[in-house]
C-alpha positions in Angstrom: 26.5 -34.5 52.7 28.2 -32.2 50.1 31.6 -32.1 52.6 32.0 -35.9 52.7 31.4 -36.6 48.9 34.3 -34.4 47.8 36.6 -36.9 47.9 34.5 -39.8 45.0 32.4 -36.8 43.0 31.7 -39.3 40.8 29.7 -40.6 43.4 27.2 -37.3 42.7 26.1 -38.1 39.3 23.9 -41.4 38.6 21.9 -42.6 35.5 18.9 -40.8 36.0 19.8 -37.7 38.4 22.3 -35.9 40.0 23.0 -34.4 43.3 22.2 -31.0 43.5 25.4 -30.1 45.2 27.4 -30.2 41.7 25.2 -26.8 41.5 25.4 -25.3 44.3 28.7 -26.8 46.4 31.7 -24.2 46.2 34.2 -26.9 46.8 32.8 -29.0 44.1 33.2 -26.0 41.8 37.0 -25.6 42.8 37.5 -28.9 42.0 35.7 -28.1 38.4 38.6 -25.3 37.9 41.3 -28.1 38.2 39.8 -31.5 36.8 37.2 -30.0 34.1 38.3 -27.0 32.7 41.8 -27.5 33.9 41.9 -30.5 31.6 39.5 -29.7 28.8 40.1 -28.1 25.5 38.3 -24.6 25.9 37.2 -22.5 23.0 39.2 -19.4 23.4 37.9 -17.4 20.0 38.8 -17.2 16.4 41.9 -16.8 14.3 39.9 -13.9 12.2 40.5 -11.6 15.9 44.0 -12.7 16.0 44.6 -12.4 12.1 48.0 -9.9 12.0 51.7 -10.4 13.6 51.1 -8.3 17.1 47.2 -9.0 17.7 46.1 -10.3 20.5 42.8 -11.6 22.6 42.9 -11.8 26.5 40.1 -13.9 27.6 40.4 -17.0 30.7 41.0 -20.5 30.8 39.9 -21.9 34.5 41.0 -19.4 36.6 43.7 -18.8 34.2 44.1 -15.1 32.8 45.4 -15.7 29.1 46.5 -14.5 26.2 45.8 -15.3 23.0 48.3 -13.9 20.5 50.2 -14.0 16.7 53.3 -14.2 16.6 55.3 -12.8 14.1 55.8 -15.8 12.5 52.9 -16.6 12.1 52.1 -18.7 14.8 49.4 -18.8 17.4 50.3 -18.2 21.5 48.6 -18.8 24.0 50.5 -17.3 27.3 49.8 -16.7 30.6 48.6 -13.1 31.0 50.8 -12.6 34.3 54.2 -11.0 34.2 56.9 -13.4 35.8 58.3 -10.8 38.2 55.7 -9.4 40.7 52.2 -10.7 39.0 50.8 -7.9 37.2 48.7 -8.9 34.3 50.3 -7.5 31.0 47.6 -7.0 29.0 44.0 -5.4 30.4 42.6 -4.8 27.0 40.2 -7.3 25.7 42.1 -6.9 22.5 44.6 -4.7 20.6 48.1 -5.0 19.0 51.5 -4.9 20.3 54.7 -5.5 19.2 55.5 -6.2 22.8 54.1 -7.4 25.6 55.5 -4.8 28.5 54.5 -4.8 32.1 52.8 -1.7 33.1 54.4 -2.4 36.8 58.1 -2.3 36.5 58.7 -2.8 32.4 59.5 -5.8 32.1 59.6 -6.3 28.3 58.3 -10.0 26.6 57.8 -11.0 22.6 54.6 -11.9 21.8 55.9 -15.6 21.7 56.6 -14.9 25.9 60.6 -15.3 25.6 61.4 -12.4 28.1 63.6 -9.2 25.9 64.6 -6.6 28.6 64.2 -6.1 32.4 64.9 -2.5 33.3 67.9 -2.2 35.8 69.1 -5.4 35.3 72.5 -5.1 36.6 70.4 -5.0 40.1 70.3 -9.1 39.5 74.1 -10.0 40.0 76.3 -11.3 37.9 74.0 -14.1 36.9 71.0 -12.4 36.2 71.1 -13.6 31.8 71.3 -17.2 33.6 68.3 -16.0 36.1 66.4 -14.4 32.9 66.4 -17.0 30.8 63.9 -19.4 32.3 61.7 -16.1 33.4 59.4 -15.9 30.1 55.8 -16.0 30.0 54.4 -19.3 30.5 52.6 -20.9 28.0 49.5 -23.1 27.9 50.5 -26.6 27.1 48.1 -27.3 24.0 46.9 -25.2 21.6 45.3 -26.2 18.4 42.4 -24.9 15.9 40.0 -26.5 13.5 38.5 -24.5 10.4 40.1 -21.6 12.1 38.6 -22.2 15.7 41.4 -22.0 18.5 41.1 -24.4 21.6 43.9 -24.3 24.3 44.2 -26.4 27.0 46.0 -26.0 30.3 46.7 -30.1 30.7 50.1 -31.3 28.8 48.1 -34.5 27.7 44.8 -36.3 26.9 43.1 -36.5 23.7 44.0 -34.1 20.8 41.4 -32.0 19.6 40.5 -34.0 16.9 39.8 -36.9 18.9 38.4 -34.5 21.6 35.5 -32.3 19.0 34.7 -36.1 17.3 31.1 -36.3 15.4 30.5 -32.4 16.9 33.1 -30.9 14.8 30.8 -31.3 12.0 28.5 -28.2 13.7 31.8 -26.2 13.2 31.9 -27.7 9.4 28.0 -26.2 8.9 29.1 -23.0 10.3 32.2 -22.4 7.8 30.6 -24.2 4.5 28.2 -21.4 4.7 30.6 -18.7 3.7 30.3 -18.4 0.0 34.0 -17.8 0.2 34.8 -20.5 2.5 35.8 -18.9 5.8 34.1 -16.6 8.5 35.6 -14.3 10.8 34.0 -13.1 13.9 33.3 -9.5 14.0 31.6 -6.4 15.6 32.7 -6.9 18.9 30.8 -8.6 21.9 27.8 -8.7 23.7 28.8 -9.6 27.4 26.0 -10.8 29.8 26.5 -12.5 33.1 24.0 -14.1 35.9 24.2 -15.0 39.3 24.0 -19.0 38.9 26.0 -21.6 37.9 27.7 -22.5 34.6 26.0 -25.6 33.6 22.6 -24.1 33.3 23.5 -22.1 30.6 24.8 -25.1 28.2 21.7 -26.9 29.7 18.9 -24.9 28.8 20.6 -24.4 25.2 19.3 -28.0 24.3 16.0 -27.7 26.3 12.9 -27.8 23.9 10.6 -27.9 27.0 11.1 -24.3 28.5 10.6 -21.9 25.7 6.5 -22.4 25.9 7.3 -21.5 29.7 10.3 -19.4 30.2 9.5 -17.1 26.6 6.0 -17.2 27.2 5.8 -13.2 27.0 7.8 -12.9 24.4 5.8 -15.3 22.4 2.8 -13.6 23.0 4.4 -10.1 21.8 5.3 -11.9 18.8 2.0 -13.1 18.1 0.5 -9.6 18.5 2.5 -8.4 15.9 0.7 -7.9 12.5 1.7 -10.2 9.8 2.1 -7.6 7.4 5.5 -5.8 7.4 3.9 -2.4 6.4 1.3 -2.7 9.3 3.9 -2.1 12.2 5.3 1.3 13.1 8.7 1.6 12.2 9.5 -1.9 10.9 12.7 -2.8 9.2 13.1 -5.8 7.3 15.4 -7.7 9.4 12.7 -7.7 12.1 11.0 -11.0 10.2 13.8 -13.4 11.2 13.7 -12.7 15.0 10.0 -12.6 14.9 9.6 -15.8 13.5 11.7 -17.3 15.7 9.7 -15.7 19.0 6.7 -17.3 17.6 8.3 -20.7 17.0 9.5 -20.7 20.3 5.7 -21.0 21.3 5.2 -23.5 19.2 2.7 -27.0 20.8 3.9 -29.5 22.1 3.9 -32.1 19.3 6.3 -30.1 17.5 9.1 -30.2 19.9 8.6 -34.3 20.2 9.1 -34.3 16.5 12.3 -32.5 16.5 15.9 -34.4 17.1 18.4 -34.1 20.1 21.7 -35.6 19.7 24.5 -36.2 22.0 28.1 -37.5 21.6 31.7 -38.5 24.1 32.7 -35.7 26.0 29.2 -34.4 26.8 28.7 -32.5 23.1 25.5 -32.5 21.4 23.4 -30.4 18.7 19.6 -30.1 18.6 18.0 -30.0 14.6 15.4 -30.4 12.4 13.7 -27.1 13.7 15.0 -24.0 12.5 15.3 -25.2 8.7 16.2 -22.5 6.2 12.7 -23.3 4.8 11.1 -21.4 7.7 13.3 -18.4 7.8 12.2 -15.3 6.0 15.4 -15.0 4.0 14.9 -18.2 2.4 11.7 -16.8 1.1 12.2 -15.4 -2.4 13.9 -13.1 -1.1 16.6 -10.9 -3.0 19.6 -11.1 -0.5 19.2 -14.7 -0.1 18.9 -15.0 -3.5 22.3 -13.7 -4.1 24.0 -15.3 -1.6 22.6 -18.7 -2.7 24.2 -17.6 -5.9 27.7 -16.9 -4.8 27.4 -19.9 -2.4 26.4 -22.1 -5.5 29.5 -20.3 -7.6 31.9 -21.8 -5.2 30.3 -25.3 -4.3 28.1 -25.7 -7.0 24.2 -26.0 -6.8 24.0 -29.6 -5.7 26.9 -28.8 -2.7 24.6 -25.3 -1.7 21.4 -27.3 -1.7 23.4 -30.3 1.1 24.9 -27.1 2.9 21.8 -25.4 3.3 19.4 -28.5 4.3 21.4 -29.1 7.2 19.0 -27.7 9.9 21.0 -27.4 13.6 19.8 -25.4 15.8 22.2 -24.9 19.3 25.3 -26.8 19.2 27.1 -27.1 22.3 31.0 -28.4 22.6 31.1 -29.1 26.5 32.1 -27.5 28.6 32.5 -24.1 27.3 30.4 -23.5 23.8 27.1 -23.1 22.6 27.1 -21.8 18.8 24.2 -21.6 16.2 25.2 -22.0 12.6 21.9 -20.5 10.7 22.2 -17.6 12.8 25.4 -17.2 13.1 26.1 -16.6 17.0 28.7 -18.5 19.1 28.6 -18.1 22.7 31.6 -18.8 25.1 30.7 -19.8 29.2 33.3 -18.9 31.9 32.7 -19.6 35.2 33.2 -17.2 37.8 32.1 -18.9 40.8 29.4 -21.6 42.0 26.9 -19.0 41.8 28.6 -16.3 38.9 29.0 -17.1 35.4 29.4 -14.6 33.0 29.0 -15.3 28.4 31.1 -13.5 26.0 28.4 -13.8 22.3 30.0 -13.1 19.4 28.7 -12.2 15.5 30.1 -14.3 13.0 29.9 -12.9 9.4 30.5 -15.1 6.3 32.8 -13.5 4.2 31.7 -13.6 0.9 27.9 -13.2 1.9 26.1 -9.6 1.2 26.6 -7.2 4.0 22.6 -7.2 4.6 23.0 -11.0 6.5 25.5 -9.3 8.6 23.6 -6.6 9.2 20.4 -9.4 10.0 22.9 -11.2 12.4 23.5 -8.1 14.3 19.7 -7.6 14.3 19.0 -11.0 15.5 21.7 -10.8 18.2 20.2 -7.7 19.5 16.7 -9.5 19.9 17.8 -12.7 21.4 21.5 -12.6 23.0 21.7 -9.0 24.3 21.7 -7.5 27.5 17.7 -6.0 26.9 16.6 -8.3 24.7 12.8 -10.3 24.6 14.7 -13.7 25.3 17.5 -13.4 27.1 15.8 -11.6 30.2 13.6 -14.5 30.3 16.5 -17.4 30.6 18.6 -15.0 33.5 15.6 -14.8 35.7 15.1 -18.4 35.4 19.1 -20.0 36.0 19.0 -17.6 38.8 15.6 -18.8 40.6 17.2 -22.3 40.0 20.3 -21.6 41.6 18.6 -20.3 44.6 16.4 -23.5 44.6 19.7 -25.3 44.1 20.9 -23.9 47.0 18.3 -26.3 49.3 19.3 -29.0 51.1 16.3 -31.0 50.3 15.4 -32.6 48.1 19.2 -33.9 47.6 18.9 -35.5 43.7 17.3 -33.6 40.4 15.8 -35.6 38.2 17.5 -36.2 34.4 15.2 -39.3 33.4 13.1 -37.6 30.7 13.2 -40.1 28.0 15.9 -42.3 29.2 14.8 -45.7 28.3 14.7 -44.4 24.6 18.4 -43.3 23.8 19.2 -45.1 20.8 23.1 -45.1 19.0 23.4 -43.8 15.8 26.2 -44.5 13.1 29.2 -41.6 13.5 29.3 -41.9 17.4 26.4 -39.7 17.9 23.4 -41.0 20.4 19.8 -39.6 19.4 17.0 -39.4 22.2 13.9 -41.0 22.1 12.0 -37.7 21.5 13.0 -34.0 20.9 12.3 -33.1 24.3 14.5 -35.8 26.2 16.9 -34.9 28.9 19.8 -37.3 26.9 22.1 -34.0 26.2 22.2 -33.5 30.4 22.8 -37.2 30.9 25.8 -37.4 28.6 27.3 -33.8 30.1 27.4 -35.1 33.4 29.1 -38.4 31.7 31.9 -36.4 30.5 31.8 -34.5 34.6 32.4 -37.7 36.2 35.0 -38.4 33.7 36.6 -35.8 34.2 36.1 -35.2 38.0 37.4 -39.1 38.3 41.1 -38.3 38.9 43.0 -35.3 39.3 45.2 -33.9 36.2 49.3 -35.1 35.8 
């Protein structure tokens, strides 16, 4: 089946399942590099990594290798990380500062705005080689665009701006950046890169699942759980322990508790799951002394009735399909790039809120070592799993997996979100694989 329904993929995703194919089907994923994240806005990073004239990012787009770079006039490039005369890639540095882009091949010499400078030996061109030159600069991706300092690119020269793309979901990016008791954030301390053998829709799934963690983190909940309560009572504890504790031990919480909680979903497959993590449940929000002082500052720019709306707001996972999953309180974004049907690797980065005391950094570091890195109590558990389903994936039978969980209870909300029935409904899945067929309908201009 999965050779004759290339041609109508729309045809693979119904209102209650979808084939299991769109997993597993390498020709289905080639067709993803062109149609979805060929015509998609993509998170690339953050203007804070990119902040002087010369700095630049190299990260991917599809199977794009780009650049992200400033200009030095200020203006944010995104190029093509390929040199237009034999295809070496300029830069091979995830990130640095240059003055020039140069070819390390045959040094060729482009401005960090990809209009082409200097080609050694140039009189080897003819006569007309300045005519031949001047159409040989980097290319450049066709859109580029950021909101509160969040870059997006994408590689299709039309569709909806980002604005229009982001909708209702932009205000997850809003939570993130009212935080910062000085108003902005910047990603920092460089990146914890992870990748898995399966493919790149688990990932963004699972993020809005609030069935697995009593299944998948069921070891880590129980360490959790054995842990005294006391601080002083475990060997070698630091402070910044509590918050990734407390979150293992939530994650084990019954059943009634995810039911309770809220799962929205918007256009273009983006959605945010809340009213779990609340700042009331966190250690920091306890009386204690850091968080008293950045309450303060937070309060000094917003005022107190502002801090006390900024800090109610309780999202958990926010994901902007197809390439972001981000969590405001603890200050983690995550970026998904697919490899291949079976390969996806995730760049996490550590967001710090300028303005904040340096011990919340210092807790989001902590935090991301416990949950997002490569040996840490909860990430283990979600790699074993997307690969067992991506070998399960791989079977021919049954054909369809099942998205029904509480489909007949999807209600619309004012502000174009849709809220499921329950906490624990598949609706975030359903509206991802919307935005696929969409997508996957027709082929870009």
């Amino acid at each position: 089946m999965r050779n004759s329904t290339i041609a109508n993929p729309a045809d693979l995703v119904r209102e209650d399942r979808v084939h299991h194919s769109v997993y597993s089907d390498p020709a289905i994923f080639e067709l993803e590099m062109e149609r979805l994240f060929g015509r998609a806005w993509l998170l690339l990073g953050h203007e804070s990594q990119v902040a002087n004239p010369g700095d630049y990012i190299t990260t991917r787009m599809a199977r794009e290798p780009v650049i992200l770079t400033r200009h030095h006039d200020g203006s944010l490039q995104v190029l093509i990380n390929r040199c237009t005369h034999r295809g070496a890639l300029l830069a091979h540095e995830a990130r640095g500062n240059a003055r020039q882009l140069v070819c390390p091949y045959h040094g060729w010499v482009f401005d960090t705005n990809g209009t082409l400078r200097n080609v050694p030996v140039a009189q080897g061109y003819g006569k007309d080689a300045q005519a031949t030159f001047a159409g040989l600069g980097l290319a450049k991706v066709p859109r580029v665009s950021s909101y509160r300092g969040f870059v997006f690119a994408s590689l299709a020269a039309t569709g909806p701006d980002l604005v229009e793309f982001l909708g209702p979901i932009a205000s997850s990016f809003d939570d993130m950046v009212d935080r910062a008791p000085d108003g902005e954030i910047e990603f920092a301390g460089g990146v914890f890169k992870h990748a898995y053998n399966g493919n790149w829709k688990l990932v963004l799934e699972n993020h809005l699942d609030g069935i697995h963690p009593n299944s998948v983190h069921a070891s880590s909940v129980d360490a959790a759980r054995a842990v005294p309560d006391d601080p002083a009572a475990r060997p070698g504890a630091e402070r910044y322990a509590e918050i990734p504790l407390r979150q293992m031990r939530q994650n084990g919480a019954p059943e009634p508790v995810w039911e309770a909680l809220g799962i929205w979903s918007s256009e273009w497959g983006h959605g945010y799951m809340g009213d779990y993590h609340s700042d009331a449940r966190l250690v920091a929000a306890m009386n204690h002394p850091v968080f008293a002082e950045y309450r303060s500052r937070l309060e000094a720019r917003v005022g107190p009735a502002e801090a006390v709306r900024i800090l109610g707001v309780s999202r958990f996972n926010s994901v902007v399909y197809p390439n972001v999953s981000f969590m405001s309180q603890y200050r983690q974004l995550r970026i998904v790039h697919p490899l291949a049907v079976d390969r996806t690797v995730v760049y996490t980065y550590n967001i710090r809120l300028k303005g904040a005391p340096e011990q919340m950094y210092r807790d989001t570091v902590a935090f991301s070592n416990v949950v997002n890195g490569t040996a840490s109590w909860v990430l283990t558990d979600d790699l074993e799993v997307y690969e067992r389903a991506q070998r399960g994936l791989a079977a021919a039978t049954p054909e369809w997996v099942v998205t029904a969980r509480g489909a007949s209870g999807d209600v619309e909300e004012p502000g174009g979100f849709r809220r499921g029935a329950t906490g624990t409904s598949e609706l975030y899945i359903r509206r991802q694989f919307q935005a696929w067929r969409k997508y996957m309908a027709e082929a870009p201009a």
